[in-house]
C-alpha positions as CSV (number, residue, x, y, z in Angstrom):
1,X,116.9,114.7,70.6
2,X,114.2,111.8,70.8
3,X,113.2,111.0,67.5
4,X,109.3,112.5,66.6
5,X,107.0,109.6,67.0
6,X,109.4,106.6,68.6
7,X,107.6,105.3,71.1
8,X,109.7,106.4,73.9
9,X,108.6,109.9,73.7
10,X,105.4,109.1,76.1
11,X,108.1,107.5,78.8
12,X,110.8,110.3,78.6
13,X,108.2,112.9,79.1
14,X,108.0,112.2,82.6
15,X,111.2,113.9,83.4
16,X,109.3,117.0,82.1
17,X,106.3,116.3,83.7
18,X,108.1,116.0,87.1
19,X,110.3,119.0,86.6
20,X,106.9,121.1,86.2
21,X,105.7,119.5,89.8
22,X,109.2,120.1,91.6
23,X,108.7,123.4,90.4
24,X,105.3,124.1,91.8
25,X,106.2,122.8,95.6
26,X,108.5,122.8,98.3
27,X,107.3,119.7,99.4
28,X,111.0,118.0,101.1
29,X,109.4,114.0,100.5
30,X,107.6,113.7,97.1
31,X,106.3,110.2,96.1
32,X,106.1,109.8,92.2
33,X,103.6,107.4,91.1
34,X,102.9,105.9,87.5
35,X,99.3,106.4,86.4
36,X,98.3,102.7,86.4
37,X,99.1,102.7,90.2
38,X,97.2,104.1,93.0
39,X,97.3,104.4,97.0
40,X,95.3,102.0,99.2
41,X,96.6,103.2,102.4
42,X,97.1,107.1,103.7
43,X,101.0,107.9,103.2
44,X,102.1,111.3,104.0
45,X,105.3,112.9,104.8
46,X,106.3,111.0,107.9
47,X,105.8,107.7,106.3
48,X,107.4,108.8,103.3
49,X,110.5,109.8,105.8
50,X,110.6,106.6,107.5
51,X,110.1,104.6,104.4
52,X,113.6,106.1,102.7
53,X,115.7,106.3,106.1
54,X,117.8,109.0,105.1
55,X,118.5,107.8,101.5
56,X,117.7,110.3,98.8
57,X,115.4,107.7,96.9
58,X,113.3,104.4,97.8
59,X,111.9,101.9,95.1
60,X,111.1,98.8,95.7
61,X,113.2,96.1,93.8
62,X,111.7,93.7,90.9
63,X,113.1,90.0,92.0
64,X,111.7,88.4,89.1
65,X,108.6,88.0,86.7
66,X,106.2,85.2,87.2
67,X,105.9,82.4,85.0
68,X,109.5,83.1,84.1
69,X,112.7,81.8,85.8
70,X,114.1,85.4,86.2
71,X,116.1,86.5,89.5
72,X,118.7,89.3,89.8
73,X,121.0,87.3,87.9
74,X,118.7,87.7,84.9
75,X,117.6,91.5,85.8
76,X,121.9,92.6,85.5
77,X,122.2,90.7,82.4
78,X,119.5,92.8,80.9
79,X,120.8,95.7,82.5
80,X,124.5,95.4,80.9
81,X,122.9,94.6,77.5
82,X,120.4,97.2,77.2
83,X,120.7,100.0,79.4
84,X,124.4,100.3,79.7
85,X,125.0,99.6,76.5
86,X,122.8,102.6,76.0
87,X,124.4,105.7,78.7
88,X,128.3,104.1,78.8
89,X,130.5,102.8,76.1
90,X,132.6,101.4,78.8
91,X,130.6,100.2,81.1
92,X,131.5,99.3,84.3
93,X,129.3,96.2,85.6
94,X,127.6,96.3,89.4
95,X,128.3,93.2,91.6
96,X,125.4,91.3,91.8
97,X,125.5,91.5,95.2
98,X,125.1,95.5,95.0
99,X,122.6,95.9,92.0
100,X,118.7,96.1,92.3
101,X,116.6,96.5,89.4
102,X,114.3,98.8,90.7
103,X,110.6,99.2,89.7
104,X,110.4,102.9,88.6
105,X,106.7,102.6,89.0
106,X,106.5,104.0,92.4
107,X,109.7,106.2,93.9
108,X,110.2,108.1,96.8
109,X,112.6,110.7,97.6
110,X,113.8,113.5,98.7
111,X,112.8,117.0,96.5
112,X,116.7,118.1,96.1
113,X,117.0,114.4,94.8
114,X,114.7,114.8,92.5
115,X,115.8,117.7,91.0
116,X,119.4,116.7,90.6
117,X,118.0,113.2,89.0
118,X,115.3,115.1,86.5
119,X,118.1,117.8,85.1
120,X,120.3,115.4,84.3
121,X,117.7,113.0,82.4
122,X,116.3,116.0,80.5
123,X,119.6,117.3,79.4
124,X,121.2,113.7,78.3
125,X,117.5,113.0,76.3
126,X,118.0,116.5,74.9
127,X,121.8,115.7,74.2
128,X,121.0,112.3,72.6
129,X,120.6,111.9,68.9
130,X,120.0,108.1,68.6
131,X,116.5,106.7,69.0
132,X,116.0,105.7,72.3
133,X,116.5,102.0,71.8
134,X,118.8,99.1,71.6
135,X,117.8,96.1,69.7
136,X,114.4,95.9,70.6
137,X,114.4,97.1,74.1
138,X,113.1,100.7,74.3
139,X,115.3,102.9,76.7
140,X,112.5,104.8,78.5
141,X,112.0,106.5,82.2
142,X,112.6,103.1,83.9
143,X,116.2,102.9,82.0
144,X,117.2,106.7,83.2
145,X,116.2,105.7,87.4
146,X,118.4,102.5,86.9
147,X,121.3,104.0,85.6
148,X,121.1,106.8,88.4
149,X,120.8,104.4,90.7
150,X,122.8,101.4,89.8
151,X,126.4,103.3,88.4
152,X,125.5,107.1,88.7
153,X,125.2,107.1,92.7
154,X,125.0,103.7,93.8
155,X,124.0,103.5,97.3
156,X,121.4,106.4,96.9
157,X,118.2,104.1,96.7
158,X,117.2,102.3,99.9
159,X,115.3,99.2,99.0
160,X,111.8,99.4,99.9
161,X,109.3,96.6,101.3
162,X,107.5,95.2,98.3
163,X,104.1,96.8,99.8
164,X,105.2,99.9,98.1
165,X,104.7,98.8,94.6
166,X,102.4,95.8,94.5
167,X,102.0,93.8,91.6
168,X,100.6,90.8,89.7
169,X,103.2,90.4,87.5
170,X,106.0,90.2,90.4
171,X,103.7,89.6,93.5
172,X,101.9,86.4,94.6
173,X,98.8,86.7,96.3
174,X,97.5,90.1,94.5
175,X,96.3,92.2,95.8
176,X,97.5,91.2,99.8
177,X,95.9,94.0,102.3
178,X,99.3,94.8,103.5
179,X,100.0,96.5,100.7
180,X,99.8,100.3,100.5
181,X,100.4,101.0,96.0
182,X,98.6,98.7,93.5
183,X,100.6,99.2,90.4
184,X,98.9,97.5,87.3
185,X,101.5,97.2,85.1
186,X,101.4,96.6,81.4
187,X,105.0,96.2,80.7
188,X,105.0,99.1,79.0
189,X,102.4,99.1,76.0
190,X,100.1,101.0,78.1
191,X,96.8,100.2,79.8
192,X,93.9,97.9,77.7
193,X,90.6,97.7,78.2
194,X,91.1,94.6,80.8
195,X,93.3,96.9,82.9
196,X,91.4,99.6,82.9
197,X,88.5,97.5,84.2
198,X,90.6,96.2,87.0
199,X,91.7,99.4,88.0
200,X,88.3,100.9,88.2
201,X,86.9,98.2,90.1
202,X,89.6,97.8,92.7
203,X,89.5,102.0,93.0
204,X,85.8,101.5,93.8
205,X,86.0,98.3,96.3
206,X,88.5,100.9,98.3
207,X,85.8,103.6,98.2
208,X,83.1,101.2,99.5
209,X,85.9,100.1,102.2
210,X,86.4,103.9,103.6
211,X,83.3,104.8,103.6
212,X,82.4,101.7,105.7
213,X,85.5,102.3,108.4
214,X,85.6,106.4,108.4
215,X,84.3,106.7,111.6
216,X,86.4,103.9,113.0
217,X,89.4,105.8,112.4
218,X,90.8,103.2,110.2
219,X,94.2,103.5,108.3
220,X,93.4,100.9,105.2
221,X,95.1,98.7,103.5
């Protein structure tokens, strides 16, 4: 059980959150966003379908961080040290040439998917009496997709085009039209005033944009 107060509890929760949703439709593709993301482009069922190709998830994978030297190399370190370290005692390594650290800031997949994924995350956090942490690294929602993934079912995720979860922290040229999710990522300490701002004012500039193109029948980007 998650520890009252440790600063995981606002991650994990998702799982709940998501179990409520799955509950409440029979929706066959669901696309699960953060809240510091949002849609520039119309994306229903179809594209959803075509996006995953069969797979029971899609994310797109996080190559690096800019300003920093990181690459996948990097990214499985962190993995083995952290979130390993956390689910298996005995961990058993991906090859580099397998592993993606996916982004769990926008997923796709399939409903039955989900379900399966979201059971099993609420009943290890429930299961758990450690704080969800090691070292200094907070094991939150992001920790429970990878594992899934990664040494769970790898092979599950199909990687997506990075225009499914766009951002400045991984992206150049933000925001580039071709995108269809802007995710404004904080690195986890939550949104601040400066990215709230930003937020607001791209949601806005979008509003102006369909409003100007609605009766061209215009999909934006």
């Amino acid at each position: 059980m998650v520890r009252v107060g440790h600063r995981s509890i606002p991650f994990l929760l998702k799982f709940q959150a998501l179990k409520a949703c799955l509950d409440l439709t029979k929706a066959d593709q669901i696309l699960l966003m953060d809240a510091d993301t949002f849609l520039v482009a119309n994306i229903g069922d179809k594209e959803i379908r075509d996006a995953i190709q069969g797979y029971d998830f899609g994310m797109v994978e996080q190559r690096t961080i800019k300003g920093s030297s990181m690459t996948r190399c990097d990214f499985l370190e962190h993995y083995r040290k952290h979130t390993l370290a956390w689910f298996d005692p005995h961990p058993r390594l991906p090859l580099l040439s397998d592993f993606r650290f996916f982004n769990s800031g926008v997923v796709l997949g399939r409903h039955s998917a989900f379900a399966s994924l979201t059971d099993w995350a609420i009943n290890t956090i429930a299961f758990r009496t450690e704080n969800h942490q090691i070292g200094q690294h907070m094991i939150a929602d992001q920790d429970y997709f990878q594992y899934w993934m990664n040494t769970l079912y790898p092979g599950c995720c199909k990687t997506l085009e990075w225009k499914w979860n766009h951002c400045p922290h991984w992206d150049d040229s933000f925001p580039n039209p071709q995108a269809l999710v802007l995710h404004f990522s904080n690195f986890c300490r939550g949104p601040d005033w400066l990215h709230l701002l930003r937020i607001f004012c791209y949601k806005r500039l979008h509003s102006v944009k369909k409003l100007l193109f609605k009766d061209r029948g215009t999909n934006l980007k």
